[in-house]
N, C-alpha and C positions, 0 to 999 in steps of 0.2 A: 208277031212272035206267038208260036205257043203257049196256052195256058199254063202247062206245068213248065217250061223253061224259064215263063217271067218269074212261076214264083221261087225256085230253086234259085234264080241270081238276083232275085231280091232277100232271099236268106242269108247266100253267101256275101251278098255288101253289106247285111248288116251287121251278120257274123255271129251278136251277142243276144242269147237267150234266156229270159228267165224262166226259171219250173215254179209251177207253182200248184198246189195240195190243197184246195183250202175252202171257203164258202165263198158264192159269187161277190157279196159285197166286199169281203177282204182282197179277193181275187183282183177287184177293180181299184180297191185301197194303194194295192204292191202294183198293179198295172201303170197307172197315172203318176207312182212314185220313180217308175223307171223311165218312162216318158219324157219327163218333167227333166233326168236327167240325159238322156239321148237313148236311152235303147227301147228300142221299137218293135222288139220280136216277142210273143211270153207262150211258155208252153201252159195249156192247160190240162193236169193228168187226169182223164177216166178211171184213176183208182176212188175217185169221189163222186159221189151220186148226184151232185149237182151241178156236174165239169159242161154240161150241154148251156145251161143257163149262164154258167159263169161268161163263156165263151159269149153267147149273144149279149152279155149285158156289157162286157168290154168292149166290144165288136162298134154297139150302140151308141157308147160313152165318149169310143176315141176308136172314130174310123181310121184312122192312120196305123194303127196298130195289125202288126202282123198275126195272127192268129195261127196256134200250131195245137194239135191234139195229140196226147200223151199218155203210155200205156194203151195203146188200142189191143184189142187180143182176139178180135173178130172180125170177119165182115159186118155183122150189126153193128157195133160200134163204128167202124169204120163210115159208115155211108150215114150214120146220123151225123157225127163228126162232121163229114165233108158238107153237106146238104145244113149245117150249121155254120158256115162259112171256112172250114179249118182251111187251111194253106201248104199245111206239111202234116201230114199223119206221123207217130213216132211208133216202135213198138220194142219192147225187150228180144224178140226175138224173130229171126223170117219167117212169113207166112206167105205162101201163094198164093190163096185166095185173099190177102187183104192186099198184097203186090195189084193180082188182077184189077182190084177196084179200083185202086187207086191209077191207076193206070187207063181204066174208062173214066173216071174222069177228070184225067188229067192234072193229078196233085201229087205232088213230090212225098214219096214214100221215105222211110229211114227207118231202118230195120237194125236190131242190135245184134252183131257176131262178130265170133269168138275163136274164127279158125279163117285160112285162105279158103277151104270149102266152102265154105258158110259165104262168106266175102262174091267169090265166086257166082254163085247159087243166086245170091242175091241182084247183083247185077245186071248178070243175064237175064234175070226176072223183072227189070226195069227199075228196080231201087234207085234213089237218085242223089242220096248219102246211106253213109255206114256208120252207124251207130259204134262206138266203143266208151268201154267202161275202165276208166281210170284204176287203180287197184285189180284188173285182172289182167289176165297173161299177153294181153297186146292193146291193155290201156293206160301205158303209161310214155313221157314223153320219147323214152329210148324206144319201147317197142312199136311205136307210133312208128317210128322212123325207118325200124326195121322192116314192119310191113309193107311199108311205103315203096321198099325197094324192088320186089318183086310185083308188083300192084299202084305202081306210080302213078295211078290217075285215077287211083281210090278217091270218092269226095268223102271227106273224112267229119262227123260230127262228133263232139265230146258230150258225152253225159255223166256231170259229175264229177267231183273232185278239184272243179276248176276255181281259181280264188282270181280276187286283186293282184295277189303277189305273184304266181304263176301262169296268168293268163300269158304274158309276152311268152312264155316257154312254148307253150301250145302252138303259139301263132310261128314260130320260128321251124315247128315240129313239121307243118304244116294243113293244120284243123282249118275245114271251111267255115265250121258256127263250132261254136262253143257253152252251153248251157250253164246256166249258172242255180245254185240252190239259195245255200244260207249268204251268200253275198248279196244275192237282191232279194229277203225277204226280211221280216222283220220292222224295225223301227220305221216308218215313210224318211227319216230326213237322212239316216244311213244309207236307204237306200236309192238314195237320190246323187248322195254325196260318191259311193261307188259305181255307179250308174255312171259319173261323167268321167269317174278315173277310168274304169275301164273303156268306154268310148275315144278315150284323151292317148290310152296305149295301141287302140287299133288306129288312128289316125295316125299316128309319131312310127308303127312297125309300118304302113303302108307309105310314109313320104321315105323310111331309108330302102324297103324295096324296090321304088322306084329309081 
């Protein structure tokens, strides 16, 4: 199998992503607190000067761990990211050239848009999810669905907005991964404690799809 095809359907089994903003030791802190409760994906955003580190020292800690890079906004960023293990690049918005990179080599892109253009655009340019933002014009669960209809094999990622309580809504909407903010970060035993609920909702919506 493909490099980027195994890591795209080991995103999509896992589904549950945490974000995380923070210093590599806290980073590793919320990493091993979501572990510990089954999720196994964590974004690490590039809005923080130490997301490179953070990344290897997770990466280090708890090889099992999926490693995803967030906020990327260039190709520099991008190819440090990947050449630091990343597995899924994120971005707020399409770029070609970080599309291209990611695409030499071979790691699942996920671009943030906000129109069937965009959606489009991206695609075609080998994105391998679709970033959408909860609270805007086609990030919520209805407009999820709406877009769905004209674009039904959109691979769909959530960024944001997603909780305990409304994850099953997402999953029904039909989101491949789902990101999570203030539900897995904070306390370690909160978030350990929501870590196996939400794992405990992706097992219970996949035994009634089947």
């Amino acid at each position: 199998m493909l490099q980027k095809n195994f890591y795209v359907r080991q995103i999509s089994d896992l589904n549950i992503l945490t974000v995380v903003r923070d210093t590599p030791a806290e980073t590793l802190r919320i990493a091993k607190a979501c572990f510990k409760g089954g999720v196994k994906a964590i974004e690490i955003s590039f809005t923080v000067p130490t997301a490179l580190e953070a990344m290897k020292l997770v990466k280090k800690e708890i090889p099992e761990m999926v490693i995803c890079a967030g906020t990327v906004l260039d190709t520099a960023t991008a190819r440090l990211a990947i050449m630091g293990g990343a597995e899924l690049i994120l971005s707020p918005a399409f770029d070609l050239e970080v599309a291209q990179i990611c695409n030499l080599y071979q790691v699942p892109y996920a671009p943030g848009c906000n129109s069937v253009s965009e959606i489009t655009t991206a695609l075609k340019n080998g994105a391998s999810f679709i970033k959408v933002f909860p609270g805007s014009s086609m990030g919520g669960v209805k407009e999820i669905k709406t877009i769905s209809t004209p674009i039904p094999y959109m691979p769909i990622l959530i960024s944001g907005g997603a909780s305990v309580k409304n994850y099953r809504d997402f999953l029904f909407a039909g989101a491949d991964c789902v990101c999570f903010g203030s539900a897995l970060t904070g306390d370690s035993e909160k978030i350990t404690d929501n870590a196996v609920q939400l794992t405990k909702t992706l097992a219970d919506f996949r035994s009634e799809k089947r």
